[in-house]
TIMIRO-977786 format. One record per residue (C-alpha): residue number from 1; chain; x, z, y. Coordinates in nm, 2 decimals, m for minus. Example, Ala and Ser with C-alpha at 12.3 -4.5 7.8 and 13.67 -1.06 7.14 Angstrom:
// TIMIRO-977786
{pos:1	unit:A	xx:1.23	zz:0.78	yy:m0.45}
{pos:2	unit:A	xx:1.37	zz:0.71	yy:m0.11}
***
This chain:
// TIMIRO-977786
{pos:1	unit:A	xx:m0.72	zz:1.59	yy:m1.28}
{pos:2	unit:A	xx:m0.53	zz:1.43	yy:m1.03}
{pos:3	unit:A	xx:m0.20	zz:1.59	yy:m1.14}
{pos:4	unit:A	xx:m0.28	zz:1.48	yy:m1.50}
{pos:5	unit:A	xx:m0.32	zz:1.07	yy:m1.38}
{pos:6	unit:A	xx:0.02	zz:1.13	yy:m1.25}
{pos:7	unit:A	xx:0.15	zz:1.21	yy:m1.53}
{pos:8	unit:A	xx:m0.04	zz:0.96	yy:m1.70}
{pos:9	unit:A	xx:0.12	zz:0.69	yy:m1.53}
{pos:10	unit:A	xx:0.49	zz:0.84	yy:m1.64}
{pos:11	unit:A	xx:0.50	zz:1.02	yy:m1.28}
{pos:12	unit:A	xx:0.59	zz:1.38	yy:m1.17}
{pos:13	unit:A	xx:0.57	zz:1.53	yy:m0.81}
{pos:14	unit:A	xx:0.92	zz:1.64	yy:m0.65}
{pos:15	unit:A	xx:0.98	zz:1.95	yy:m0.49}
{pos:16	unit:A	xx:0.86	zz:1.97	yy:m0.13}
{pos:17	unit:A	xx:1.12	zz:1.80	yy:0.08}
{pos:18	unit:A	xx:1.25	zz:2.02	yy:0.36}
{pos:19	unit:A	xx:1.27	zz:1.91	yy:0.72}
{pos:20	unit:A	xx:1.54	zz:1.71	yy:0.84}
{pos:21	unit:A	xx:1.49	zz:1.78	yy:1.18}
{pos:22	unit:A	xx:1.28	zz:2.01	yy:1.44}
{pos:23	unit:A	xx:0.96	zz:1.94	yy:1.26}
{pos:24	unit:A	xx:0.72	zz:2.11	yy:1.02}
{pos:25	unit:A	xx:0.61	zz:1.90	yy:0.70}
{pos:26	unit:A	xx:0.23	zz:1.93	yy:0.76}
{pos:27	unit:A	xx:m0.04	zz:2.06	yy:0.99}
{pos:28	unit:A	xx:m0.35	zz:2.14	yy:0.90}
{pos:29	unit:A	xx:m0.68	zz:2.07	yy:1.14}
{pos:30	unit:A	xx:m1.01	zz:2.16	yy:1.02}
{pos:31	unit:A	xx:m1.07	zz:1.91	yy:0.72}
{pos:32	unit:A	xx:m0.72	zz:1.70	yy:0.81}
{pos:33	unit:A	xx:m0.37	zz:1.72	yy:0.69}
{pos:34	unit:A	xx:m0.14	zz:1.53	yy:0.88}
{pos:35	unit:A	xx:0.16	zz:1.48	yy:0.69}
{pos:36	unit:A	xx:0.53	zz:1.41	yy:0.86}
{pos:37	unit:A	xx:0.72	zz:1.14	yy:0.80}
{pos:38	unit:A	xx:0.85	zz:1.15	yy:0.46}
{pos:39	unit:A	xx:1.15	zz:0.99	yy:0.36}
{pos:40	unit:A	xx:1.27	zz:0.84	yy:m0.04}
{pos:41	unit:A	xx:1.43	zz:1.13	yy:m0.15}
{pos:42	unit:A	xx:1.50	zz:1.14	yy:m0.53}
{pos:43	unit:A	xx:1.71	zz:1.44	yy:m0.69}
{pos:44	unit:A	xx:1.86	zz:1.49	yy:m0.33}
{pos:45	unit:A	xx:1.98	zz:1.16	yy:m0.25}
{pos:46	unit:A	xx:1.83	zz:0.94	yy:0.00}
{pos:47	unit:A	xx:1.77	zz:0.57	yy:m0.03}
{pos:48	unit:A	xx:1.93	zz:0.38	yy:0.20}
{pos:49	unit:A	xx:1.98	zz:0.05	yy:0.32}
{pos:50	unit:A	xx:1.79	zz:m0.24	yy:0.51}
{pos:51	unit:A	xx:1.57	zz:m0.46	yy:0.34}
{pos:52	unit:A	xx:1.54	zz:m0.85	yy:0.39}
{pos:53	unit:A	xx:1.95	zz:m0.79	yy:0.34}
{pos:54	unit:A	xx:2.08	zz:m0.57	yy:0.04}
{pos:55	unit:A	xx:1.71	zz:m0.44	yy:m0.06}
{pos:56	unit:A	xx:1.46	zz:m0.63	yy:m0.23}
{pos:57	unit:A	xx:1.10	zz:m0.62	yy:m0.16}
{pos:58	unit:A	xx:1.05	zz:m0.49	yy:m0.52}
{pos:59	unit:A	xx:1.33	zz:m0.22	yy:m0.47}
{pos:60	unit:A	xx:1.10	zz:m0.13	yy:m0.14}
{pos:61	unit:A	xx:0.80	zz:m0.13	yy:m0.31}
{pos:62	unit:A	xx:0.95	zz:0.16	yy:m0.55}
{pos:63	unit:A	xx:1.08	zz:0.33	yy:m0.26}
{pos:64	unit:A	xx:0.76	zz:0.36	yy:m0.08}
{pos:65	unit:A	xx:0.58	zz:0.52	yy:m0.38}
{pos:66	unit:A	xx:0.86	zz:0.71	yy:m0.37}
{pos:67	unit:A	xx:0.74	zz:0.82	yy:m0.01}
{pos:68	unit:A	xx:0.40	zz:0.88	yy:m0.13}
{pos:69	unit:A	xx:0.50	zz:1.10	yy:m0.39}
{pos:70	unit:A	xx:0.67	zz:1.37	yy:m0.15}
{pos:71	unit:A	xx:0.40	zz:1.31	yy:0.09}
{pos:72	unit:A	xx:0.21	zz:1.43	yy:m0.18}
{pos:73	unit:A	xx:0.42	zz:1.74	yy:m0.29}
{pos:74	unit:A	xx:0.37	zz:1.80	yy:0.05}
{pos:75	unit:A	xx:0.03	zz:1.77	yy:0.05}
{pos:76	unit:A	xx:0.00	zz:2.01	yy:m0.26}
{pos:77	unit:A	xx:0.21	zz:2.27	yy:m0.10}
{pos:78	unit:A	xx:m0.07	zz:2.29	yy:0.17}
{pos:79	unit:A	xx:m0.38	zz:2.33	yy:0.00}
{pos:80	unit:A	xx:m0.25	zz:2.43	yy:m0.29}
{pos:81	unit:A	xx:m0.43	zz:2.13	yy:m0.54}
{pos:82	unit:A	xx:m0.47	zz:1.73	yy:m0.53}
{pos:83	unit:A	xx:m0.78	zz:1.78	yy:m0.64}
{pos:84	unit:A	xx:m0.86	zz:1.90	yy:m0.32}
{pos:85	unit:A	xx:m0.81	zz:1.58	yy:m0.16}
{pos:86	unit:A	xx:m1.13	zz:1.41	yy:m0.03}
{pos:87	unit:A	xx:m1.02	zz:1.13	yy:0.10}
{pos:88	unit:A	xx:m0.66	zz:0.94	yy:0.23}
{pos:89	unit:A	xx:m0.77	zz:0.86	yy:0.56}
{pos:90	unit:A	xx:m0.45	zz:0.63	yy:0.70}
{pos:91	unit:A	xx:m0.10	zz:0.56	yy:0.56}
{pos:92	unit:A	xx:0.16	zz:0.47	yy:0.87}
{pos:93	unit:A	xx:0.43	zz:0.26	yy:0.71}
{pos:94	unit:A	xx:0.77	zz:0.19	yy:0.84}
{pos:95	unit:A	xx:1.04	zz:m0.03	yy:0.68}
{pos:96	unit:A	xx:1.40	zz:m0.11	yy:0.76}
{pos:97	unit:A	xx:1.46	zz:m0.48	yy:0.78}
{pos:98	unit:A	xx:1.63	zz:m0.70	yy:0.95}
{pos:99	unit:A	xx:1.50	zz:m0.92	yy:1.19}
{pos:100	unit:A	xx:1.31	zz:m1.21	yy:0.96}
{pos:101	unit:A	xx:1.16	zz:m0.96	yy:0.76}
{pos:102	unit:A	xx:0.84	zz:m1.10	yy:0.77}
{pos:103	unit:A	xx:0.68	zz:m0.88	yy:0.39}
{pos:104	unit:A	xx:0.62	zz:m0.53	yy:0.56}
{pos:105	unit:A	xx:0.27	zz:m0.51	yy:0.43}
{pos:106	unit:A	xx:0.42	zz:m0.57	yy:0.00}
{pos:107	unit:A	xx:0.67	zz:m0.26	yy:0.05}
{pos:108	unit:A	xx:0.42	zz:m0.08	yy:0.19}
{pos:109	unit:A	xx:0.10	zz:m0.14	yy:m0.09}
{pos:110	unit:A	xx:0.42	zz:0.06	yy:m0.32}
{pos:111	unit:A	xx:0.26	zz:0.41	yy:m0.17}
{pos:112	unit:A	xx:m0.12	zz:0.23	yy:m0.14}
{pos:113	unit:A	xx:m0.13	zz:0.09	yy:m0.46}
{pos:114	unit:A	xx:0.00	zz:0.43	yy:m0.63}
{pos:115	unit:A	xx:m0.27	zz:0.63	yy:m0.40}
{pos:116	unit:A	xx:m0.51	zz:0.39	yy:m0.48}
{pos:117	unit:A	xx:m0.45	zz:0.44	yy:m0.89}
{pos:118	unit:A	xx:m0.46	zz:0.87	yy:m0.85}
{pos:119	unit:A	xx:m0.75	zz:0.87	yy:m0.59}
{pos:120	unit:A	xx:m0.98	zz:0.59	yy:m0.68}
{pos:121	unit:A	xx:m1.21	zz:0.52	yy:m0.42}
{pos:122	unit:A	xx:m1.09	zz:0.82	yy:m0.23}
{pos:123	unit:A	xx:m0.74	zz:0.71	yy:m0.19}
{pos:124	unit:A	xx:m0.81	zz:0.38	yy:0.00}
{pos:125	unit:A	xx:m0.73	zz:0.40	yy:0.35}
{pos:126	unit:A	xx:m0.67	zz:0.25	yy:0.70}
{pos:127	unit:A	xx:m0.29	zz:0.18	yy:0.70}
{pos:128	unit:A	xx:m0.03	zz:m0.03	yy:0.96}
{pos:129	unit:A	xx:0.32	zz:m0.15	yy:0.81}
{pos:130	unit:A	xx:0.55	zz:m0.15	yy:1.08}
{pos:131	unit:A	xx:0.94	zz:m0.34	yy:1.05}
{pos:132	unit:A	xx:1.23	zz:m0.13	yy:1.20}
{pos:133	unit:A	xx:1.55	zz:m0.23	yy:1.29}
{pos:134	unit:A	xx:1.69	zz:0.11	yy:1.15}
{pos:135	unit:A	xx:1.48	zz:0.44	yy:1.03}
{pos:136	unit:A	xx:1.66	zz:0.80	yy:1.04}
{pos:137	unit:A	xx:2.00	zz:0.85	yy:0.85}
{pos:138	unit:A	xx:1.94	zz:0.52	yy:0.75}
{pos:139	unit:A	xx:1.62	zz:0.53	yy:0.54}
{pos:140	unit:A	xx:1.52	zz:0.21	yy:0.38}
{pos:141	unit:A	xx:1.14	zz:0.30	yy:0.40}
{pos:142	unit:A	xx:0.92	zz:0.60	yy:0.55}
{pos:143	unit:A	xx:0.61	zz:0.68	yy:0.53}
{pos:144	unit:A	xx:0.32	zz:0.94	yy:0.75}
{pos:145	unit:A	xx:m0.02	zz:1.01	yy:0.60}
{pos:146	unit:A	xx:m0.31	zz:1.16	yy:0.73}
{pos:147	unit:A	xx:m0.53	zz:1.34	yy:0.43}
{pos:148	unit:A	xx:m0.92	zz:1.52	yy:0.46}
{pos:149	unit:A	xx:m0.88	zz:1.78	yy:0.23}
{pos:150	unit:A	xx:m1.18	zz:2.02	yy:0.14}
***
């Protein structure tokens, strides 16, 4: 069901993105998934860059549903179906800005508006939207999520 709103909305889950460092991408604890930082990776290709300088908040916005969707490949690989999400318990937003970058919380509704379209009710969560003055190999935008699965 979940799967089939995604494509509804023209959207398809990427394949699971591997580690870029000495990590694992999730770990389950009794009912919770805790997700690692996931980073917008499309095709391969990272996008970079700082926002508040050569990114708009629009092009962040994109970029952060572009988080959510590996978080959710992720997610999938785990369990094994969406539909076993209960509930998206908290979303831990980080953007790269530059110093007056004051509209963390607008890039950041890119992965809760998108969660909050596949999950309904389920999908609204507790969420902080942090500023950065860089993110690894230069990410514009990265995302953690913390999911109660079945």
């Amino acid at each position: 069901m979940i799967e089939e709103k995604l494509v509804s909305l023209g959207l398809t889950l990427p394949g699971v993105p591997k580690p870029a460092g000495s990590y694992i991408p999730s770990l389950r604890i009794n009912d919770l998934v805790f997700i690692s930082g996931q980073v917008p990776f499309i095709d391969g290709n990272l996008l970079t860059g700082k926002l508040g300088s050569d990114i708009s908040v629009e092009e962040g916005y994109d970029r952060a549903k572009v988080c959510a969707l590996n978080a959710l490949s992720v997610i999938k690989a785990e369990i094994g179906s969406l539909d076993n999400v209960k509930r998206i318990v908290k979303v831990s937003g980080y953007v790269n800005c530059v110093d007056t970058f004051v509209d963390h919380p607008k890039v950041i509704n890119g992965a809760s508006d998108l969660f909050g379209k596949l999950f309904g009710e389920a999908g609204q969560h507790t969420r902080i939207a942090i500023g950065s003055n860089s993110l690894p190999m230069d990410s514009s935008v990265e995302l953690d999520v913390i999911f109660q699965v079945e």
